[in-house]
C-alpha atoms as an extended CHARMM CRD file, in Angstrom:
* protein
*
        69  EXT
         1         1  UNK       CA            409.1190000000       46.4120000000      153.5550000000  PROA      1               0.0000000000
         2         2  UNK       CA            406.8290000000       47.9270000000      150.7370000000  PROA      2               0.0000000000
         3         3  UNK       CA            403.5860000000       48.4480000000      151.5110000000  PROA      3               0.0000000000
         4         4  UNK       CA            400.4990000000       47.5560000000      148.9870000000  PROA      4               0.0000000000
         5         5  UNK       CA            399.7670000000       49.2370000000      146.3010000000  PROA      5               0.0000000000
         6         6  UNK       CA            395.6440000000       48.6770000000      146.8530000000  PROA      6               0.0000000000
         7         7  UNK       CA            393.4140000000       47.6650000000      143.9240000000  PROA      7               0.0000000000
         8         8  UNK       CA            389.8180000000       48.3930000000      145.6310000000  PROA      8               0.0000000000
         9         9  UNK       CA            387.1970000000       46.1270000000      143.9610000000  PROA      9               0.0000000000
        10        10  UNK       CA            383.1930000000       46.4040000000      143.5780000000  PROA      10              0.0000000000
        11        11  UNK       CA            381.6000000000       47.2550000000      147.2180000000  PROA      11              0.0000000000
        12        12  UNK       CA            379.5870000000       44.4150000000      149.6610000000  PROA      12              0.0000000000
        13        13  UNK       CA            377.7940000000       45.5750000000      152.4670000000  PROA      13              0.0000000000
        14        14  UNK       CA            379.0700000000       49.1310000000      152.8020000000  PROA      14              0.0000000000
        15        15  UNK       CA            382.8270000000       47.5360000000      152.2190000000  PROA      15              0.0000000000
        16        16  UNK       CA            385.0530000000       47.9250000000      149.4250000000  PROA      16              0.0000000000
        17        17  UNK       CA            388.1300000000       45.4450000000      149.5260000000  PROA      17              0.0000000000
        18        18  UNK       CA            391.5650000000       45.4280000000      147.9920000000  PROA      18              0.0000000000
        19        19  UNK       CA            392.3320000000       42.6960000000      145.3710000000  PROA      19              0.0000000000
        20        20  UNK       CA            395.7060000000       42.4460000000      146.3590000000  PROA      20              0.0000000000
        21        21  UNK       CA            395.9340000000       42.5610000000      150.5040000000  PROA      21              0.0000000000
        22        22  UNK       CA            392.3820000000       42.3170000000      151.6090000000  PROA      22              0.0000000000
        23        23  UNK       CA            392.7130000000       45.6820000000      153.4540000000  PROA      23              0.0000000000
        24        24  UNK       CA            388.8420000000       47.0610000000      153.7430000000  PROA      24              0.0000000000
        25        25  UNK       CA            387.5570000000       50.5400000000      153.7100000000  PROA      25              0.0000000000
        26        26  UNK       CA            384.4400000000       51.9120000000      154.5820000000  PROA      26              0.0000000000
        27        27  UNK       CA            382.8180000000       53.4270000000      151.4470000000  PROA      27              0.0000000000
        28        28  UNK       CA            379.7780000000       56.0960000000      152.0120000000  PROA      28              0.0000000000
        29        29  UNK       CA            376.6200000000       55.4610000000      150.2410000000  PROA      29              0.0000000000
        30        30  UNK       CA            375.4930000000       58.0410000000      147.8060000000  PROA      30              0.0000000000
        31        31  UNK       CA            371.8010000000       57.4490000000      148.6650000000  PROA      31              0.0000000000
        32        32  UNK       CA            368.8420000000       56.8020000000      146.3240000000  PROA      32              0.0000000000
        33        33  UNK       CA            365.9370000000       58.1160000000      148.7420000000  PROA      33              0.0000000000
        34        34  UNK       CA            362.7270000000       56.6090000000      148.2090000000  PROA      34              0.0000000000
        35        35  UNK       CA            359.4000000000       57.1860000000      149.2430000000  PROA      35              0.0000000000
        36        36  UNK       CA            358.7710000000       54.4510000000      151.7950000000  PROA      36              0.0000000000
        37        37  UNK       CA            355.2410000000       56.2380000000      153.5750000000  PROA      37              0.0000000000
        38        38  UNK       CA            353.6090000000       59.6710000000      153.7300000000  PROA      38              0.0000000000
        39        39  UNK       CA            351.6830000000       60.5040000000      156.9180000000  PROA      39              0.0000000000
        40        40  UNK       CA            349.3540000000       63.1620000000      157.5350000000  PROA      40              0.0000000000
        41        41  UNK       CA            350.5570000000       65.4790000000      161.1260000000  PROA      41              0.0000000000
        42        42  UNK       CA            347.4080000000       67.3160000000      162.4120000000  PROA      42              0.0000000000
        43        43  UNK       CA            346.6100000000       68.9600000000      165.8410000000  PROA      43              0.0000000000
        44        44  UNK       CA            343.9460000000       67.8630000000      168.4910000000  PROA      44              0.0000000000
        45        45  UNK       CA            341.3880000000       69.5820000000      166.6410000000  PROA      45              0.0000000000
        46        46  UNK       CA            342.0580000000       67.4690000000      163.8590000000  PROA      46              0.0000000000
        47        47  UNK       CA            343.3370000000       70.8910000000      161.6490000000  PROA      47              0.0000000000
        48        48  UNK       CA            346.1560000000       69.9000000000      158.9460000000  PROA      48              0.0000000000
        49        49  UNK       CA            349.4870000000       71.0190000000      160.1340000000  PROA      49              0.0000000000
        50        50  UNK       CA            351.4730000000       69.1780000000      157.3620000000  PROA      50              0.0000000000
        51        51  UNK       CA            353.0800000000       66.1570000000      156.3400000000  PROA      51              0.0000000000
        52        52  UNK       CA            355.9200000000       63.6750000000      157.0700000000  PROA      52              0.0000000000
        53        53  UNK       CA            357.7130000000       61.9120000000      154.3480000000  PROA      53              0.0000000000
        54        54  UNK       CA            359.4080000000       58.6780000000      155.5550000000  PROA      54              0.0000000000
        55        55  UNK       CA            362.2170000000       57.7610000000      152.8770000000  PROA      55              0.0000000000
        56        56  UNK       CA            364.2410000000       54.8220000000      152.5670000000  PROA      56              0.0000000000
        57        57  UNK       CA            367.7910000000       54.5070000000      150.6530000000  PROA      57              0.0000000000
        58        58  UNK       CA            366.9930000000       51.6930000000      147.9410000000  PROA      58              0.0000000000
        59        59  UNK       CA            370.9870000000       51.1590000000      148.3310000000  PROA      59              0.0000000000
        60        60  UNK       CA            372.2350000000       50.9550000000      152.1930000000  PROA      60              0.0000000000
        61        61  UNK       CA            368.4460000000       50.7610000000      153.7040000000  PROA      61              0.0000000000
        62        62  UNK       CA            369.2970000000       54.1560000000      155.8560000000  PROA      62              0.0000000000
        63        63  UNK       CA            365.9020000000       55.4370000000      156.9780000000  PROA      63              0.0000000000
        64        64  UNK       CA            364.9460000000       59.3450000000      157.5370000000  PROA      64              0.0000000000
        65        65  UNK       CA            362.1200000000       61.3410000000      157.6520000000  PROA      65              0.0000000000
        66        66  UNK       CA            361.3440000000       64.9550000000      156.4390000000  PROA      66              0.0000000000
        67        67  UNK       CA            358.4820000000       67.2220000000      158.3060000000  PROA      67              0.0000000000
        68        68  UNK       CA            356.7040000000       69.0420000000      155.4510000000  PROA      68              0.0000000000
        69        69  UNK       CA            354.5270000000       71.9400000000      157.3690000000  PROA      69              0.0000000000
């Protein structure tokens, strides 16, 4: 039997389907990181040790953060 030669469509929910079979395959987000909060790190003595960005991907929703000393 021939297999399926797969025509992928647009992607839903971190999905992209073929046309023909159905067959699904995970497709990896190319994030669009946005700025979702900034807080301000310090030490007891309340000196500024730096900063940490909290991002959020506008596309999947994947959060991170980045330590800015």
């Amino acid at each position: 039997m021939f297999g399926c030669k797969h025509k992928f469509g647009e992607v839903k929910n971190g999905y992209q389907y073929c046309e023909k079979c159905g067959k699904a395959i995970v497709v990896s987000c190319s994030h669009k990181w946005e700025t979702e909060d900034i807080l301000q790190r310090d030490n007891a003595i309340n000196d500024f040790v730096g900063l940490v960005y909290i991002l959020k991907c506008s596309k999947c929703g994947e959060i991170k953060k980045i330590n800015i000393s």
